[in-house]
FIMITOR-824486 format. One record per residue (C-alpha): x, y, z. Coordinates in steps of 0.25 Angstrom, whole numbers, plus 5000, padded with zeros to 4 digits. Layout:
! residues N
XYZ
...
END
This chain:
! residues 406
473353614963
472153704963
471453614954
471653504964
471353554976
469953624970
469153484967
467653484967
467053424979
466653304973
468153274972
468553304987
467253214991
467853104984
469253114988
468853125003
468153005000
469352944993
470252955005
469252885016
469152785006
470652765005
470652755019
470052635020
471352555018
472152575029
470952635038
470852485047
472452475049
472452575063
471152495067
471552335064
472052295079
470852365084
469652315076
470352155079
470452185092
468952245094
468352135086
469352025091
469852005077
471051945072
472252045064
471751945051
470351965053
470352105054
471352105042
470352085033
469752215036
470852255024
470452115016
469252145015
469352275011
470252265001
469452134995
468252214994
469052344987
469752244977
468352174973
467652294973
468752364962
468252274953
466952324953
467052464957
467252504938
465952424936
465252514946
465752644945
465452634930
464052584932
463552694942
464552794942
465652864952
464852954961
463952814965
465152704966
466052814975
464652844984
464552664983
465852664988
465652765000
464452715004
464952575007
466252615012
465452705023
464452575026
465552485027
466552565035
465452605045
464952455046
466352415047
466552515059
465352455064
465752315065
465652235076
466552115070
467852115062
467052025051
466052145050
467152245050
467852145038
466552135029
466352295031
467652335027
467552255014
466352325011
467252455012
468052395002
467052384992
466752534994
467952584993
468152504981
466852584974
467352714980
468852734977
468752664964
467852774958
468352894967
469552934958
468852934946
467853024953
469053114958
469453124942
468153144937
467853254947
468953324951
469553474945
470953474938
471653354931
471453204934
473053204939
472353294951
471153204954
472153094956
472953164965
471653214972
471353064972
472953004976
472753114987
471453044992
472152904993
473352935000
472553015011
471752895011
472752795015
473452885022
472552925034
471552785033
472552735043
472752865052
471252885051
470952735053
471952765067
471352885071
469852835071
470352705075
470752725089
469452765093
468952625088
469152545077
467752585072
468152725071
468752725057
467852655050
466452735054
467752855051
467752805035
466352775037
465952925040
467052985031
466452895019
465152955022
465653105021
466153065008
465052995002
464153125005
465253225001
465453114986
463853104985
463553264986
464753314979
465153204968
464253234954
463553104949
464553044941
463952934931
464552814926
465752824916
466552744906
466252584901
465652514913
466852414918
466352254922
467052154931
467652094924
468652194918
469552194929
469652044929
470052054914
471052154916
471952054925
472151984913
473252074911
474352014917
475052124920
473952184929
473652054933
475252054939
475052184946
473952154952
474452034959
475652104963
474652194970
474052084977
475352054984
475752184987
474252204993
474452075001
475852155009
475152285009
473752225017
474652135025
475252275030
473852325033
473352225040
474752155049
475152295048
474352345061
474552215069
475952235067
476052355076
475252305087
475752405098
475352515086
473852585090
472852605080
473252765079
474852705077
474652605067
473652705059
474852805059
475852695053
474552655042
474652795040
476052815036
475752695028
474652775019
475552905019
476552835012
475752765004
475052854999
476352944995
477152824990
476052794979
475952954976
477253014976
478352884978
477752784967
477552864955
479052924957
479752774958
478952744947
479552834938
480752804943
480852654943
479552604936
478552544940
478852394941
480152414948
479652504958
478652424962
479352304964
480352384971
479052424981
478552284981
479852234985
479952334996
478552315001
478952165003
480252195010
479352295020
478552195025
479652095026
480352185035
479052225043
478752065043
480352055050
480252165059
478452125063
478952135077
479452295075
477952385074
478952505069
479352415059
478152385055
477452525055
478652575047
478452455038
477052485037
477352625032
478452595023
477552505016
476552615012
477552685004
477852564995
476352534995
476152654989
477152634979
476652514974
475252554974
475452644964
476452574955
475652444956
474352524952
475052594940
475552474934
474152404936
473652524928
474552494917
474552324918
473252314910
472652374895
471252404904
470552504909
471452574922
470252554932
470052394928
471552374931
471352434942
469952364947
470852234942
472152284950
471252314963
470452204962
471552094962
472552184973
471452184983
470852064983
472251994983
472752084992
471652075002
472051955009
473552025014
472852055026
472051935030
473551835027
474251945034
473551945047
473351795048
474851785047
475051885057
474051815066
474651675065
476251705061
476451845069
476651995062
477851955054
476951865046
476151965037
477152055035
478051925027
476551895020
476552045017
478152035009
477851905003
476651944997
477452094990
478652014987
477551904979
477152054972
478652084969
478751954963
477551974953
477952124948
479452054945
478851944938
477752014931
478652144928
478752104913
477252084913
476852214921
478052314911
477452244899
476052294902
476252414907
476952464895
475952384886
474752444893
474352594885
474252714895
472852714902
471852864903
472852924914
471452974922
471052814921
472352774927
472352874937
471252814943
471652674941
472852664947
472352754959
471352654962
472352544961
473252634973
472152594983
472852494990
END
């Protein structure tokens, strides 16, 4: 314990980093209603404030390797905090929910650079054994998620403006604290291309999971985005609270729950178990649109089995393919959140024409599609991951904690 609490401050720079960045997921959720109604935006158009987010991340994963092994750590995490702090103060800034759309995708493409490289650098730098740095690292995400949404409440009900310039000025303590306090850290290992993600979904098992990750993502952004508009006599600090429960029990389910049903049930079955539940949530939530306790409590119940899946769903991606753990993940990423990404845009467009029931049906069909491609592909997925030799633990570590991020 000593060992973990005693980190050079390098590590601590990083890791403070780490959970503003984290933030940035559920951050808008408290503000949604607000920034429509000041810009006199619909719940669609403001939805894509999460598409284009997550667009931009999953694009970006792809080439995230190629950097960081041309000019090194240090540079690609101060890249990453530089256009995160740009783009959340233009965003904040906005005088139009196109400007504010653009802005945040811009975001994405930082937070790409950034956390992609941040848990190698936590390794690399931090006292004691790499089991502690993870940890240190785990620790960092689930505060992240945890409080974007309080915090997004919090500043938020001073204006909708206030949570952006909030990450905006937080980024810039970071990227200070990173640049004085982080050593020069050169380029390591073989220089990765383009195209090696792209080869490794030739596999057809990590091809299967990462479709099944797709529909899960189009129920889980559906709950982001309808989510709010489906409390609408919730404030912004009430519905941050609920996003917050959300995150808590996220960010434990994939820590403490996951790894203990696991081992109890194994990994296919459990998560088909999860996927099944997460479909019948949102049917529920999509019968009972009318009751906002049922709704917020659905909301909450849905970060526990989120969480679950994550890590299960990232684990067995680590294990799918006979490549490197990072370009299974850059592959994963990639195809999860750019399939993903248009949950929240088909969501609220259904809300707006079909009434609150409507995304939250979208949302369970989409998850039981997933259920239905883990039953079918089981033989496949098993196969592979017995098949597939056992990666450098400290490689998949990393791996699979940058496939957790959504």
């Amino acid at each position: 314990m000593t060992s973990f609490l005693k980190q050079p401050r390098a590590v601590w720079a990083v890791a403070f980093a780490c959970v503003i960045a984290f933030m940035g997921i559920g951050l808008v959720d408290p503000i949604l209603k607000e920034i429509a109604a000041d810009l006199g935006a619909t719940g669609s158009q403001v939805s894509l404030l999460f598409s284009s987010y997550m667009a931009v991340m999953g694009v970006a994963m792809l080439v995230t390797g190629v950097v960081s092994s041309r000019i090194g750590a240090k540079r690609t995490l101060l890249s990453g905090l530089l256009l995160i702090i740009v783009f959340a103060a233009l965003a904040g800034s906005s005088g139009s929910v196109g400007a504010v759309i653009g802005f945040r995708a811009g975001w994405g493409l930082g937070n790409a650079l950034f956390v992609a490289t941040a848990l190698a650098t936590i390794v690399q730098s931090s006292k004691g054994s790499v089991a502690q740095a993870v940890i240190l690292f785990e620790a960092a995400l689930g505060l992240g998620i945890a409080t974007g949404p309080l915090v997004g409440g919090l500043l938020g009900e001073q204006s909708w403006r206030a949570p952006f310039y909030g990450v905006s000025t937080l980024m810039t303590i970071a990227a200070v604290a990173t640049a004085l306090f982080l050593p020069a850290t050169p380029p390591q290992g073989r220089r990765t291309s383009l195209a090696d993600p792209f080869r490794a979904l030739r596999h057809p098992a990590l091809l299967l999971l990462a479709l099944v990750a797709v529909f899960y993502n189009l129920g889980f952004f559906t709950l982001m985005a309808a989510g709010p508009f489906a409390l609408p006599s919730y404030g912004i600090m009430e519905i941050g609270w609920t996003f917050f429960g959300w995150g808590v029990l996220l960010a434990f389910t994939s820590v403490v729950v996951a790894p203990r049903l696991q081992r109890r049930f194994g990994t296919l079955p459990t998560l088909t178990a999860v996927l099944a539940l997460f479909a019948a949530v949102l049917a529920v939530m999509a019968t009972n649109a009318g009751n906002e306790t049922a709704i917020a409590v659905g909301i909450v119940v849905i970060g526990g089995l989120l969480g679950i899946n994550n890590t299960l769903v990232t684990e067995a991606v680590m294990g799918a393919a006979p490549v490197e753990r990072p370009v299974a993940s850059a592959a994963y990423s990639f195809v999860r959140f750019t399939g993903g990404a248009v949950g929240p845009y088909v969501a609220m467009k259904l809300f707006e024409r079909h009434g609150a029931a409507a995304p939250f049906w979208f949302g369970a069909a989409a998850v039981t599609v997933g259920v239905v491609i883990v039953a079918a592909g089981s033989t496949t997925i098993r196969r592979a991951l017995v098949d597939t030799p056992s990666p450098d633990p400290e490689a998949e570590a990393e791996a699979e904690l940058l496939g957790d991020l959504a």
